[in-house]
Every structure is written in C-alpha cells, then in structure tokens.
N, C-alpha and C positions, 0 to 999 in steps of 0.2 A: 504493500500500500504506500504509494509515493507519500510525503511529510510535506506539507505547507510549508513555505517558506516562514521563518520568522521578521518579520516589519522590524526597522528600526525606529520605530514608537516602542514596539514590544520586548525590543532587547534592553531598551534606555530605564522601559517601567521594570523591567525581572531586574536589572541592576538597582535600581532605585528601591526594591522591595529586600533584597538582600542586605545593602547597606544600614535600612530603615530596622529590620529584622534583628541585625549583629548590635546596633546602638541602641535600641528599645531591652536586645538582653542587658548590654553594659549597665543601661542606664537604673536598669531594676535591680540589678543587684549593687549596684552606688547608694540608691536608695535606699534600701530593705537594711542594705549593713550600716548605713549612715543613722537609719533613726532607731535602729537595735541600739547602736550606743548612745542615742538622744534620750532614750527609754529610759536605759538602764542609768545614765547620768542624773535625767530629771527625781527618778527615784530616792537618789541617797541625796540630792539636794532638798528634797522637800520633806523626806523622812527624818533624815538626821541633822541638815545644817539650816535651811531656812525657816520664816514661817510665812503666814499668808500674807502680811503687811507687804513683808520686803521681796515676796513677789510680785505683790500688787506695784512697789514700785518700780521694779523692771520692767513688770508689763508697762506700763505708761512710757517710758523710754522705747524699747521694742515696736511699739505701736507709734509714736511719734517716727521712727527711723523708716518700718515698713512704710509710711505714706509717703515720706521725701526720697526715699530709694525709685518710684514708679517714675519720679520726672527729674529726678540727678542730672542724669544726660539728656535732655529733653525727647528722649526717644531716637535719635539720631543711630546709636551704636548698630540698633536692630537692623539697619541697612545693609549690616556685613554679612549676615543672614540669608537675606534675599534679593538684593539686588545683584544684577547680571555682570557682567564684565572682572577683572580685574582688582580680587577685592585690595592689595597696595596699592593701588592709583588713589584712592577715595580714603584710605585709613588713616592716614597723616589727618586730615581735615576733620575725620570723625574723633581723633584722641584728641585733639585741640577743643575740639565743642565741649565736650564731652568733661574734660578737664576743667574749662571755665566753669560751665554751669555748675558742677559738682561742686568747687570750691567756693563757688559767691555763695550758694545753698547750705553751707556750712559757715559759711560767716553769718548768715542771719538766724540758723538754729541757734547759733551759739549766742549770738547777741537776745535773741525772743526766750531762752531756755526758761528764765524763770517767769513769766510771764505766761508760758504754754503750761509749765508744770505745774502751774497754781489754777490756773483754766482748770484744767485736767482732777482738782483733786488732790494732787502731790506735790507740795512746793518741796521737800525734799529730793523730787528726782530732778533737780536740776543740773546736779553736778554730773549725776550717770548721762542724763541726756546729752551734755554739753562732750563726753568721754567715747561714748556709742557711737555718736552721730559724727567722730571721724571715718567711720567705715565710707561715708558716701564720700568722701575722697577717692577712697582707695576703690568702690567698687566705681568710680568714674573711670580710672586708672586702667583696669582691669577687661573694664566691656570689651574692647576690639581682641584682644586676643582670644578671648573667652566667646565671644562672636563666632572667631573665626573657626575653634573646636568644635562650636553647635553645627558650623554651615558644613562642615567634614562628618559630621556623624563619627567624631573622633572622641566617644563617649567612656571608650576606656583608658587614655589620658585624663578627663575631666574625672574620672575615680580616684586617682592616684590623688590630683589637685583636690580633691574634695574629702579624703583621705588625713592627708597631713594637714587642712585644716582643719576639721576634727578633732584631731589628735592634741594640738597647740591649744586650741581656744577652749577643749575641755579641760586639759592639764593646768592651763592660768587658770579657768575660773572655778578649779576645785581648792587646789592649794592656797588662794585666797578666802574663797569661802572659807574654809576650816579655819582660817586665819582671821575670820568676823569680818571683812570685808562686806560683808550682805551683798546688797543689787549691784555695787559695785563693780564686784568679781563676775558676772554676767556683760559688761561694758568695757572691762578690760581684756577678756578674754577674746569678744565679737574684734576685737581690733586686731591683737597678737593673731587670730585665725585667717581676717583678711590679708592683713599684708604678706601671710606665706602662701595665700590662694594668689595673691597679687603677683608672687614670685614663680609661683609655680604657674600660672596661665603662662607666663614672660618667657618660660622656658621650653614648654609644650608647644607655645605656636611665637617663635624668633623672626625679630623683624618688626614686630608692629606697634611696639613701645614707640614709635618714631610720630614727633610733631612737625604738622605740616600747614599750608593755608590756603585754602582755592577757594575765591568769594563764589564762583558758580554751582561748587560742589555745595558749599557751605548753606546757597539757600534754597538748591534742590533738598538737601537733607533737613531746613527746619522746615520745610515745607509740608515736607511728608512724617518727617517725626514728630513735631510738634502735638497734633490731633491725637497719633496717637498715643503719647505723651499723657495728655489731658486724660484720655480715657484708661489709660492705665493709674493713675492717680486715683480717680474715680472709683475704680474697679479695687485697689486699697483701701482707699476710703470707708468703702463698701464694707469690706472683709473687716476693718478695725473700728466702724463707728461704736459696735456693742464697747467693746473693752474703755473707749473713749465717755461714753455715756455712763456706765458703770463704775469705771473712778471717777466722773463728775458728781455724779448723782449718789452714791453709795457709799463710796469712801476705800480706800486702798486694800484693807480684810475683803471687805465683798471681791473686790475685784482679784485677788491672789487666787479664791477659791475660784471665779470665773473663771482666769487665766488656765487655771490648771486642768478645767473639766476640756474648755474648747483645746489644751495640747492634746488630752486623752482622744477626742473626737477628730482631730489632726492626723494621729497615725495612720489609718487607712488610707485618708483622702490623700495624704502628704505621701507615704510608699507607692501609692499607686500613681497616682496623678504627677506628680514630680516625671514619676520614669515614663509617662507615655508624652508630655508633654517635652521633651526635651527631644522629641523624634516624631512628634505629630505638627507643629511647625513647617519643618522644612520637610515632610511627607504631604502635605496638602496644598503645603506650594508647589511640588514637581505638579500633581494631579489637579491644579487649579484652572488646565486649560481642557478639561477632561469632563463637562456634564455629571455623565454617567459614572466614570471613574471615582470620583471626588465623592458622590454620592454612597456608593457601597462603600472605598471607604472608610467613607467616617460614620456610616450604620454600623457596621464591623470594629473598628476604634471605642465607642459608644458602650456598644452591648459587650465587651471585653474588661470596658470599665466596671459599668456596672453590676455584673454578673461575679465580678469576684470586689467590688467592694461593700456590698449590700449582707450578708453573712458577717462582717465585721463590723459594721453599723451596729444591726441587729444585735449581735452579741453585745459588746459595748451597751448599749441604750438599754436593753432587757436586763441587765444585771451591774447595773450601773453603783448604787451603792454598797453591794461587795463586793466589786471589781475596785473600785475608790479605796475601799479599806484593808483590803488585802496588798494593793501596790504601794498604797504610800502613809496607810494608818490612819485609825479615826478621828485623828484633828483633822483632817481632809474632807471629812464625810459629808459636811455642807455643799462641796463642789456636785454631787450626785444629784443634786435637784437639778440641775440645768444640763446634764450629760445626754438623757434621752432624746430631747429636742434640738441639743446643736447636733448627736450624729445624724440624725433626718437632712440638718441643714448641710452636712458633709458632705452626702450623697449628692445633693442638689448640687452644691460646689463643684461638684467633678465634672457634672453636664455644663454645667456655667462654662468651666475653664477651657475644655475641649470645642464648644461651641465656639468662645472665642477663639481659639487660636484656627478655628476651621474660618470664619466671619475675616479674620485678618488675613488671611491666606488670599481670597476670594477680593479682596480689596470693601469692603462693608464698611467703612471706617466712620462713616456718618451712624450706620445705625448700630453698632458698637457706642460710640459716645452719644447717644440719644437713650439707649438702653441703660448702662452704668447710672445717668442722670437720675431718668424715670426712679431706677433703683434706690437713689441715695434720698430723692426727697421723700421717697414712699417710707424710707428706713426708720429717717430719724427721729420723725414725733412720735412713730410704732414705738422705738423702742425708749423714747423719753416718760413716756407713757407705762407704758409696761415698767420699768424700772423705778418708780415712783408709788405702781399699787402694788406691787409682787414681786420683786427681788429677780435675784438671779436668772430664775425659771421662767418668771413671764418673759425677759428679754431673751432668752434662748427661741423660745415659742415666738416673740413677736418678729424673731426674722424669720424662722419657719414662717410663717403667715405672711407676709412680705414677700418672700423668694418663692413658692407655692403659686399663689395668688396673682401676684407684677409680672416676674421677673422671667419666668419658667417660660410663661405661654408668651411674651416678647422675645425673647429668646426663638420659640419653637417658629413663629411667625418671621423673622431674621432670616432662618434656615430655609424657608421655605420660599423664600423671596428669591434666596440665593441659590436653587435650584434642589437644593437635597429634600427631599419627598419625607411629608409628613408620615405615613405610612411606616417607611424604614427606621422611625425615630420610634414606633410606635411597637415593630416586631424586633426593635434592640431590646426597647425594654421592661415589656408584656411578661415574658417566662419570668426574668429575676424577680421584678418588682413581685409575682403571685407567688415565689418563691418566699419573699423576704415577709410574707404575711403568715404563710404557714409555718415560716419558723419564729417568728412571734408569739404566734398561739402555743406554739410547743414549747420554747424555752419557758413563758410567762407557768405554764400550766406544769412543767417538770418543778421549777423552782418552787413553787409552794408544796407541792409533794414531798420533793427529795431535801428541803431545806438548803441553808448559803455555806454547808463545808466545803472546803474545799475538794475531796473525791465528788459531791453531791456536785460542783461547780461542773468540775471535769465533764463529770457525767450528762448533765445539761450540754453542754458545749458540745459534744461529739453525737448525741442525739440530734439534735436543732441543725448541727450539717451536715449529717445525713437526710433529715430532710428537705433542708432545701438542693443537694445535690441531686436530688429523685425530680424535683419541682423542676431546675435547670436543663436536664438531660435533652428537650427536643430542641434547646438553641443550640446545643455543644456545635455543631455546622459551624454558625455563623461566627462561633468568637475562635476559631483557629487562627486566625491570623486579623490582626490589630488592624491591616490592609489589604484589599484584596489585591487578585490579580488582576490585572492591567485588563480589564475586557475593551475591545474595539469597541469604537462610538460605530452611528451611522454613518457619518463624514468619513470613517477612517475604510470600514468597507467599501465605499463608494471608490476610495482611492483617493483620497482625501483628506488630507491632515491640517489640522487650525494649530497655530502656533499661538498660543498668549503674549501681548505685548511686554514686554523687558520694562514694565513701571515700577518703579520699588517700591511696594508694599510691604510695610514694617510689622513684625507681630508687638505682639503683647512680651512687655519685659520678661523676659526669665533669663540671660546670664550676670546674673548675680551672683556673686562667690555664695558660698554658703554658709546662714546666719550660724550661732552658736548654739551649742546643744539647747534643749529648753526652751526653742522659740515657738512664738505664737506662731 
C-alpha cells in the first residue's frame, strides 16, 4: 500500500509536538519537585518557626510584589517568545526597556512602602516590602534570557535554574527564620534566590545580558507590550485583591490563616498549571494559524488539566480541617474554613490561565483586558462585603461567586469568538467535573463513617480515587496528549496552506524567576 506523502505543514507540526511533548515532561517534573520542597518548607515554617501574624505580614509584601512583577517590564520581554525573526536583533532594546521600567518601579515601591503597608493593614511590613521588592530589579534583569529558554522549549535548563534557586532562597530564609528574623527571612531569601536565577538564566542562554537602543524597535515593543502589560496587572490584581482586602479589612492573624489555606489550594493549581503553561504559550502560537488545529488542541490541553486537577481539589476541600491539622497543627485550624471554596476557585484558575494564554496566542488582546476588568470591578465590593459579615470563608466563597458567575462564561464566550467550539470546552470537561461530584459524595460520606485518623484518612483518599478514576475512564482518549496531532484544515487539503502574519503577539507574563518557597 503506497504511504502519502508527509506535507511540510505536517513535519513542522510532529516536530512542534515532540518538542512541546519533551518540555511539558521537563516542565512537570521542575514543578512537582519544586513545590514538594515548597510543601515541605512551608510546613516546618509555620509548624515550628512562625505564626499567623508574621505570615500575615509577608503575605502583604508577597502580594504587593506579585502585582508590580505583571508590569516591571511593561510586557515588552514576552516579545522574545513570539515574535518572528532574529530574537538578538530586538534583545538589546528589550533589556534596556525592561531594565528602566523595572528600576523606576522600585524606586516608587520603595519610596510609597509605608504608605501601601498601612493601606494594607501592616504598617510593619514596610521594611520586608521595601527588601522583597528588589526582586523586580532582578526579574527585569533576567526576562530576555529567560524569554529566550521558554521560546527553545529549553525546559530542562530552566530546572537546573529553578533548582539552585530553590535551594539558596530556602537555605536564607530558614537559617534566618530560626534566627527570629520573622517575614523578614521570606524577603531576604526571595532576593538571595533571584539573583542566582539571574545568574543562572545569564549562563543557560549567553549573549543576551547585552544593552542596546533602536527607537523603532523600542515603540513597536511598547506598542504591543504595553496592553498586555495592563492586563496582566489586572489579571494579578485579580488573583491578590482577596489577601489585599483581608489585611485591610481583618487585620494580619486573619490574613496568615488566609494566606496559608489559599498556598494549600495552590498546590495542584500551581504543579499542574505552572508545567502546562510554560509549553502551552508557544504550543498555541505554532497552531495559531491552524482553525481547526488550535481548536482540539486546546480541548485536549483543557481536559488534561482538568481531569487530573479536580481529585486534588476534591480531596483538599473535602477534608480540609484534618488535612490543616495534621500538616501544620491546630493553631492553623482556623485557615480550614476558607480551604473548600478557594480549591473550587483553583480549579476555575487553571481554565482562566490556559484560556488566556490560548486568547494571547490568537492575538485577543482587547478582550483579555476587557475580561480581567469586568473581573476586578465585579471582585472587589464581593469580597469587601463578604469580609466584613463573615470572615475568611465568605471571601473564599465571594470569589467563587465572582469567577463562576463573571468570569467563567466571558471567558467561554472569548473562546468562542476566537474560533475554539463551545462544544469541545464542554466534552473536556463533562466526565471530570461528574467525576469530581461523585467523589464528593464518597469522600464526605466515608469520612463521617471511618472518622479523621489518619489510616481512616488514607483510606478515604484511595477510595474517592478510585472512584473518580471509574467516572474519568470514557475521556482517557482525549487527555493522551496535552496537543493533538496536527490534523489538515480544508485549505491544506485543497492544496492550500495560510501562513499567519509575523505580528508579535505577546502572552501573559510567566518568565519570572521563581518566587520563594511559601509563596502565595
């Protein structure tokens, strides 16, 4: 039986699936191992060395930092990512932008610090903030090389670099800890971690430490960075107004116990998502001139997510205050009222994240920062509200209800605009979700039977996924692979190939060194 020939479309996508394939493994297991020791750090800090205050006031620092990190560089760096040509021709001009902005943004933290950390609830965290907030230096520093690993799918270097910083920024911020240090030692350590990510990018991809100035490059790149600049701010914003409203409104104790439930609710979202996201980017941009292509997939990406983050959610949320008291002890136990509602909001997270960076690929850049908005002003009275009649819990629940309700169906309506079929959105994630209800009912209904021992835990836990793995079994097809194969459009049968125009559309930040163990 003679063999079709293979298209050079079809060799460009199986190379493009392969590369995408090898860095999605990298990136998973960078992740998995990175927040195994996030776990296990955050444990012996809040078991044996902190308490809720003096997390409360690193949260507030942490959270002040995550906002100004989204627009350090005004979005420009993300250009090394996707723009076409020569990324040393343009890099010179992107570490100049990049470096100013970052540095004036540090001069006014520094100078606003106690003014924001009194806004905030914590006129003590001014000094961590003013210590922390050299990271945006460094991660200004850093973007272009770090760029330049993401646009390589060169994800097993970025291990090594995400590795030794790890290693350094938990080393300072333990040995100070025990040393009374408090939040402190979490602000010294974020710094000690980036500048050896700073070194270690510099060494990974050589050459592109180099400052340069081209006014044409310079306002093609605020051009198209800028926007999305804003809407990555946004989309921070977003993610930190709770902790923001909670040491306003609360005071530093509420907010440590908040801090600590939503890292709990972070782990899945944060292992999974981190690693699909750091190969879903420039996967969506190869297949962004592809309909059909682009469409499976990121059904396929979706339902992979979901399907194995929805079992940890569950878990987590179902056994929430002796999950709390067995990792870190009963002066923690307060954090378990707000655990069950932010992992719902985890889950929702993961579709957010993935949507945008499929929406940025596609060039949506209007209705990405339209959507973030919508988001932030629906956020904030929710949760000022909520945190003023019901503590912790209601503001867990008011962004569930916010993110559900806004956020989810703009989103779904975004997608659909931009060609991916509501339909596919709908059979990614139909089996999990009926999955993640029956094991609800089973975990809720073992635990009052079998009691919160420990064997009694186990035993829960290994029941509950069992059944949702029995619930999963008719999607197992679709989540083999994060991307499919490269199917022919009707153009390409025809004889036919569309080439997408070479505009630089920028994603959503993500080469950011890697914050410190412990981060929101």
């Amino acid at each position: 039986m003679d063999t079709a020939p293979t298209t050079g479309t079809e060799a460009t996508a199986a190379s493009l699936g392969t590369k995408v394939r090898s860095a999605a493994r990298w990136s998973l297991i960078n992740t998995m191992v990175m927040r195994l020791g996030n776990f296990a750090t955050g444990i012996i800090l809040a078991r044996f060395v902190l308490d809720p205050a003096a997390w409360g006031v690193y949260g507030v620092a942490q959270t002040v930092l995550m906002v100004m990190l989204a627009a350090n560089e005004l979005g420009v760096t993300l250009a090394v990512v996707r723009w076409e040509g020569d990324v040393r021709s343009f890099a010179p001009t992107v570490l100049t932008l990049s470096t100013i902005s970052s540095s004036l943004l540090y001069l006014g933290i520094f100078a606003a610090a106690p003014g924001v950390a009194g806004l905030l609830g914590s006129p003590e965290a001014s000094s961590v903030l003013r210590v922390m907030c050299v990271c945006l230096v460094l991660d200004g520093l850093s973007q272009v090389p770090a760029g330049v690993l993401t646009r390589e799918f060169a994800q097993g270097r970025r291990m090594v670099i995400d590795a030794l910083n790890f290693a350094l920024s938990t080393s300072v911020t333990l040995v100070l800890a025990l040393q009374g240090w408090g939040a402190m030692s979490f602000a010294c350590g974020a710094v000690a971690g980036n500048l050896v990510a700073l070194a270690g990018c510099a060494l990974a991809a050589p050459g592109y430490l180099r400052f340069g100035w081209n006014p044409d490059q310079a306002r093609a790149l605020l051009r198209f960075g800028l926007p999305l600049a804003g809407a990555s701010m946004l989309s921070l914003a977003v993610v930190n107004a709770d902790a923001m409203v909670v040491g306003a409104v609360l005071g530093n104790v509420s907010l440590g116990f908040y801090m600590l439930a939503f890292n709990m609710a972070g782990w899945p979202v944060r292992v999974i998502s981190e690693a699909a996201r750091r190969v879903s980017f420039a996967g969506f941009s190869r297949l962004a001139d592809s309909p059909k292509a682009l469409s499976d997939g990121f059904g396929r990406a979706l339902a992979m997510l979901v399907t194995f983050t929805v079992p940890a959610c569950v878990l987590l949320g179902a056994l929430a205050r002796p999950a709390v008291e067995l990792l870190y002890g009963s002066k923690w136990s307060p954090a378990a009222a707000a655990l069950p509602c932010l992992m719902a909001l985890g889950l929702a997270r993961i579709a957010a994240e993935l949507t945008y960076d499929c929406l940025v690929a596609i060039g949506r850049r209007r209705s990405l920062v339209l959507i973030q908005a919508l988001w932030l002003v629906a956020l904030v009275p929710t949760l000022i509200v909520a945190a003023r009649t019901g503590g912790i819990a209601s503001v867990a629940a008011g962004h569930v209800l916010v993110a559900g309700l806004v956020v989810l169906p703009a989103f779904v309506l975004a997608l659909r605009r931009g060609g991916i079929a509501t339909r596919s959105l709908v059979r990614a994630c139909a089996w999990p979700l009926l999955g993640g209800v029956v094991m609800t009912v089973v975990v809720t209904m073992l635990r009052q039977r079998l009691g919160e021992g420990v064997l009694a835990l186990c035993a829960t836990s290994v029941i509950g996924l069992v059944c949702y793995a029995l619930c999963v079994l008719p999607s197992r097809r679709l989540i083999r692979g994060s991307l499919p194969r490269h199917s022919r459009s009707r153009e390409e049968d025809e004889g036919v190939v569309t080439t997408a125009p070479t505009v630089p559309v920028l994603p959503a930040q993500e080469n950011q060194p890697a914050a410190p163990a412990h981060e929101r």
